[in-house]
N, C-alpha and C positions, 0 to 999 in steps of 0.2 A: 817301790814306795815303802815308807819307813813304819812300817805299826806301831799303832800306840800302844801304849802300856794297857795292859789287863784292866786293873782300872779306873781309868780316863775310860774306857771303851764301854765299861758298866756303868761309869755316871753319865755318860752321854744319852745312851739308852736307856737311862730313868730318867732324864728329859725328855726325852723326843716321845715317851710312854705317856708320861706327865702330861706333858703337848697336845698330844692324840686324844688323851681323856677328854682334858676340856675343851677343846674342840668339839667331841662328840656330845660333850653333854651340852653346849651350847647350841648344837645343834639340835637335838632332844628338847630342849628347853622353846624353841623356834615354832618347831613341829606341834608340839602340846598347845601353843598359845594359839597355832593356825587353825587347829583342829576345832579346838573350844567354841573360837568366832565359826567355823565353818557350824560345827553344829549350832550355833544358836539362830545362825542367819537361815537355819532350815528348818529349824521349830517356829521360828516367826513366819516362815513362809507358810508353813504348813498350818500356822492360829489363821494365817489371812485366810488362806483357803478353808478351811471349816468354817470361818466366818461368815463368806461369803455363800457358801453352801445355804447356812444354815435363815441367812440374810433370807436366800431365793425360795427357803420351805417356807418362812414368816410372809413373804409375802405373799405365797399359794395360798396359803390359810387366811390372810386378811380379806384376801381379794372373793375367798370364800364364804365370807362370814364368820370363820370358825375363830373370834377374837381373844379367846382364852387361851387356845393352843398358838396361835399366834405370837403373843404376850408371852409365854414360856421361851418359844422357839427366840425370839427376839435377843429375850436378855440372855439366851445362849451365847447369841450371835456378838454383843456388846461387852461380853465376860472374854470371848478370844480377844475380840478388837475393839474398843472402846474408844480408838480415835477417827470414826468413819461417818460423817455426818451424816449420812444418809442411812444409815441403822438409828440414828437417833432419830433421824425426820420419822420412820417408818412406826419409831417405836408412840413416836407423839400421836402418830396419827392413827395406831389402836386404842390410845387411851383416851382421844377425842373421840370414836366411836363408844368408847362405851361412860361417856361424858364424863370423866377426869378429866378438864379442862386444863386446870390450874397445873397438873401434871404434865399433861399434854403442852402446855407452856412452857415446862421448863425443859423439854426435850427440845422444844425447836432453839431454844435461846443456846441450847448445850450445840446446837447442827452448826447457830452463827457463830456461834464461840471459834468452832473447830476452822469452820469457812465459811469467811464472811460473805461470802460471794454466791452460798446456796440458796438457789430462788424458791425451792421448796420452800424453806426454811419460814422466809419472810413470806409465802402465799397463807401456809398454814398458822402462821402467829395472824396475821388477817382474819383469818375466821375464828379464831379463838376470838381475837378483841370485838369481831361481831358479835361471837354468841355472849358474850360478856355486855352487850350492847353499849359498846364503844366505840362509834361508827366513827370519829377521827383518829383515832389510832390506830385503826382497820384501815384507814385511807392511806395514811401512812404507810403500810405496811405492805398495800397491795401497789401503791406505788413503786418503790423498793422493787417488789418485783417484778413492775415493768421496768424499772431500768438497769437491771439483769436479763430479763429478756422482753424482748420489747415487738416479740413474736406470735404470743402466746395472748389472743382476742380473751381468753377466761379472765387474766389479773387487770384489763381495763373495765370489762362488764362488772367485774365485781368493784374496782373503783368507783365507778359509776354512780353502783346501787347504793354506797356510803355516801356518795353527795345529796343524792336524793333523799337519805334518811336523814341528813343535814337540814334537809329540807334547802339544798341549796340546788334549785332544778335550771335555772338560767348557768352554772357552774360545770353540771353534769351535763347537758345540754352540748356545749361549747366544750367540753371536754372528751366524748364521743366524736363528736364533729372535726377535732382535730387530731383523732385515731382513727376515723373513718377511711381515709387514702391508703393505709396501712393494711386495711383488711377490707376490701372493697368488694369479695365475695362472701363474707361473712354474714349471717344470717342473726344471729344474737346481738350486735349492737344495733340493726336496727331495730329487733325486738326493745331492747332496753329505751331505742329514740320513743319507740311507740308508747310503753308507758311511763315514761315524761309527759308525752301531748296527753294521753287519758289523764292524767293527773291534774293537769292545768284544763277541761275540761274540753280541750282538741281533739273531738271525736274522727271528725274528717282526716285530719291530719294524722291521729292515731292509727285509722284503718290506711291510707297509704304505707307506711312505713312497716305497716303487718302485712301489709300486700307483697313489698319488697323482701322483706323476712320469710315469707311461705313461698316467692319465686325460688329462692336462692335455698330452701331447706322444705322440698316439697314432702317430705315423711315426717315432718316433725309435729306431732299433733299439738304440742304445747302453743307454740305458733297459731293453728288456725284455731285454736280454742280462744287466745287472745284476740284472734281476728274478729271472730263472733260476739264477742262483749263488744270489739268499739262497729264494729257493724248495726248491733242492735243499739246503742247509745246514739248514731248518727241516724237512727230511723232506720236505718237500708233493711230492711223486713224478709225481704226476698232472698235476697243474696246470704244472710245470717240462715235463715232459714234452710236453705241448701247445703250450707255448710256443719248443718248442725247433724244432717242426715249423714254427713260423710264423716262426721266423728262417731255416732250411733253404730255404724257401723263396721265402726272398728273394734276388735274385742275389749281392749283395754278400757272403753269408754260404752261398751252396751248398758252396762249398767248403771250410768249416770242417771238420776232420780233427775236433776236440776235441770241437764241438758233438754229432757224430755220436756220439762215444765218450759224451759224456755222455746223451746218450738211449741210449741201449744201457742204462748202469748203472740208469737209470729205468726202463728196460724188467723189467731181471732185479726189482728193487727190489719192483715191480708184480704181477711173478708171469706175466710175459708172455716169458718163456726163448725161446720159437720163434721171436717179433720179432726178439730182441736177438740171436740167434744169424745170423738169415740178416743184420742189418745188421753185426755183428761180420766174417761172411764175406766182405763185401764188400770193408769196410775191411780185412781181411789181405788180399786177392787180387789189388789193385793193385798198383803199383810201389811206391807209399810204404810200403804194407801191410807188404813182404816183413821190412821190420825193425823195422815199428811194435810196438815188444814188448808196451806198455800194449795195445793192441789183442786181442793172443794172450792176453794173461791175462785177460781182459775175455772171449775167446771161452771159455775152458776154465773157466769161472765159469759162463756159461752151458751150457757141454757137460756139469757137473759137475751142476748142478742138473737135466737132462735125460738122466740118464746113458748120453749117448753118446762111450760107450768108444771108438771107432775116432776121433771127433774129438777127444776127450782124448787120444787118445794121438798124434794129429798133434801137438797143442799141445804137450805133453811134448816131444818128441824136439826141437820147430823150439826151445822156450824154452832147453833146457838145452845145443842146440848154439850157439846165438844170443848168451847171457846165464850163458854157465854161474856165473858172479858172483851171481847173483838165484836167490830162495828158490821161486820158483812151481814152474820148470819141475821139480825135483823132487818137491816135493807132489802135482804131477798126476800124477806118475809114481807115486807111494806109493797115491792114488786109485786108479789103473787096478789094480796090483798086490790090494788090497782088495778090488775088486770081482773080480777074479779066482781069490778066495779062499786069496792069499798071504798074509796077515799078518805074517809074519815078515820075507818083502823087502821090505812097507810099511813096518815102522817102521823098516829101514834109511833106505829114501829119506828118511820125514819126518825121520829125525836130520839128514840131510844137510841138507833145506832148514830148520830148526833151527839150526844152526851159521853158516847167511846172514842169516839176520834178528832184529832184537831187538826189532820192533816190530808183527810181524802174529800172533797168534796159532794161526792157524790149524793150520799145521802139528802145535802142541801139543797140540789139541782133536782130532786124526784122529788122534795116534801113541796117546793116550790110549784113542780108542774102538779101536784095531789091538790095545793092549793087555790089552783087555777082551776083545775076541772071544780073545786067548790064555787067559784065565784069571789075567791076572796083575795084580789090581786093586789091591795095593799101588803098584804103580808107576805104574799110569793115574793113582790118586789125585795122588799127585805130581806127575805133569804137568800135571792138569788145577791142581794149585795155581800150578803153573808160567807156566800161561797165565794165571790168574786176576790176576798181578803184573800181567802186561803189558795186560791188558787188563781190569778188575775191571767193568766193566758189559756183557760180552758172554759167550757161552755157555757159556763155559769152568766158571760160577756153576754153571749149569743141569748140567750132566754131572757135576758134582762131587758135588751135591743129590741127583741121578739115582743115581748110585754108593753115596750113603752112605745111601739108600733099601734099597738090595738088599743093600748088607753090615753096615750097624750102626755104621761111621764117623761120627763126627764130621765136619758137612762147614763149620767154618769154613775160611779156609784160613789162616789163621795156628797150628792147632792139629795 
């Protein structure tokens, strides 16, 4: 083979050198730009993951209480990753704890932004527009998120409770009732059916549907504490009564004041006066007792039906030095004066507690029979019509009937 000349052989080789270079630098150039992406796709990974870290200490500390530290940790968490709907749900829902509402609003609105599809989102803008007391745009809202997830018994109960503050109860009603098939062992929509019927004043019906609500959620005390109001509103005395003992005696509920009181009135209610008396004595004898007025009338109710005059006449003096505004403590005193064979300074007292109340009849029903032991049955009659206004299906009928039996009166009371 023939050599080439010297050089042709040196310029070929400062080509081919040439060549090589950019080659390599193009290659170099390749490598630099893969690296760059590689590193940033690992600092992004690495923001997700601290994010997410810092996501799961925010919500140890909410879940804690501790909502300040919380709130730190949070906006840690939103400074790596700021597009995670669900660090904004989280972070609305420290700021609605510590009632930044309006804030807490524009966090969930930032969760829909992000994904519109977040049910948190739409459950939690729901109770923002309740506490805002917007109860259609709360409806709205917790709609939304049943049709997101259409799993989840809380975003219909809470629908629910917006119809009913609509005051639209035939709406709410029909609207449980056709979620109902859907959660058929759930215990809170039939809570929620039950106080619809309280509401529309379906006591019977109420306690059913409390009945089915404490089958199906036999620890929930909330449940039979509802059961006990429509228990005691449908009369059932007994069954309220037992139930009250079984809340009592749960810790969470020993120190119910109210509870106590209301087993008392079931006691007297029952015909068991000696119960309700030594627990009525209780409840006055404490420190709360000393001014629990409802309690004192509640004892002198039952003092009244055991006619024990010496603790009527405690009740008496503590009510009308206590409450001299309130009609009891005088009628106990008009009681005692009766049994004492005054009549005359009884039906003082009962004027007095007369003149304080337009709404209990009783007083009118004892100055009537004070009037009767005087001989003066024109006027009993009158009173007892008197009560019969204020209270037309309670005894005031019966004494009047009573009255126009032994003197030839007509006893409508309109005549």
């Amino acid at each position: 083979m023939r050599k080439l000349p010297t050089s042709l052989h040196r310029a070929a080789a400062a080509r081919l050198s040439a060549t090589l270079c950019l080659a390599l630098l193009a290659g170099c150039g390749g490598h630099g730009d893969y690296t760059k992406q590689h590193i940033d796709d690992s600092q992004e990974r690495l923001a997700q993951l601290k994010s997410g870290t810092e996501w799961q200490m925010a919500q140890q500390q909410f879940l804690a209480g501790d909502l300040d530290k919380a709130a730190k940790t949070i906006d840690k968490s939103l400074a790596l990753n700021p597009k995670v709907p669900k660090s904004h749900v989280l972070k609305g829902r420290i700021l609605m704890e510590k009632g930044q509402l309006e804030q807490a609003r524009m966090c969930f609105l930032e969760a829909e932004k992000l994904e519109p599809t977040t049910v948190d989102a739409q459950y939690y803008l729901g109770i923002v527009h309740e506490r805002f007391s917007e109860p259609q745009l709360a409806f709205d809202r917790y709609s939304k998120a049943i049709e997101l997830d259409s799993t989840n018994p809380q975003y219909v109960v809470a629908a629910s409770d917006m119809l009913v503050q609509l005051d639209q109860l035939d709406d709410a009603e029909k609207f449980l009732h056709s979620k109902r098939s859907n959660f058929e062992y759930n215990s809170a929509l039939r809570q929620s059916l039950g106080n619809i019927s309280m509401l529309r004043g379906d006591f019977v019906k109420a306690t059913g549907y409390y009945d089915e609500a404490r089958l199906l959620a036999p620890d929930d005390m909330q449940v039979l504490e509802d059961l006990v109001r429509a228990q005691i509103a449908s009369i059932n005395y007994a069954d309220a009564e037992s139930n009250i003992r079984k809340l009592l005696a749960s810790e969470r509920y020993a120190s119910r004041r109210d509870l106590r009181h209301q087993q008392a009135k079931c006691l007297i209610a029952l015909n068991r006066p000696v119960e309700a008396r030594q627990l009525l004595i209780e409840l006055t004898s404490d420190t709360e007792g000393g001014n629990d007025i409802e309690a004192w009338v509640d004892l002198g109710n039952a003092a009244y039906v055991l006619k024990d005059k010496v603790r009527l006449r405690n009740v008496a003096l503590r009510l009308t030095a206590m409450s001299p505004d309130r009609h009891e403590g005088y009628m106990f005193r008009g009681v005692i004066q009766t049994i004492d064979g005054n009549p005359t300074a009884a039906i003082t007292s009962f004027d007095q507690a007369i003149l304080r109340t337009t709404t209990d009849a009783t007083p009118l029903i004892l100055k009537g029979l004070a009037l009767q032991d005087l001989g003066k049955l024109d006027e009993a009659r009158d009173t007892y019509v008197a009560a019969i206004k204020i209270d037309p299906t309670g005894p005031g009928q019966q004494a009047l009937q009573a009255l126009g039996g032994a003197t030839g009166f007509a006893t409508h009371p309109n005549e």
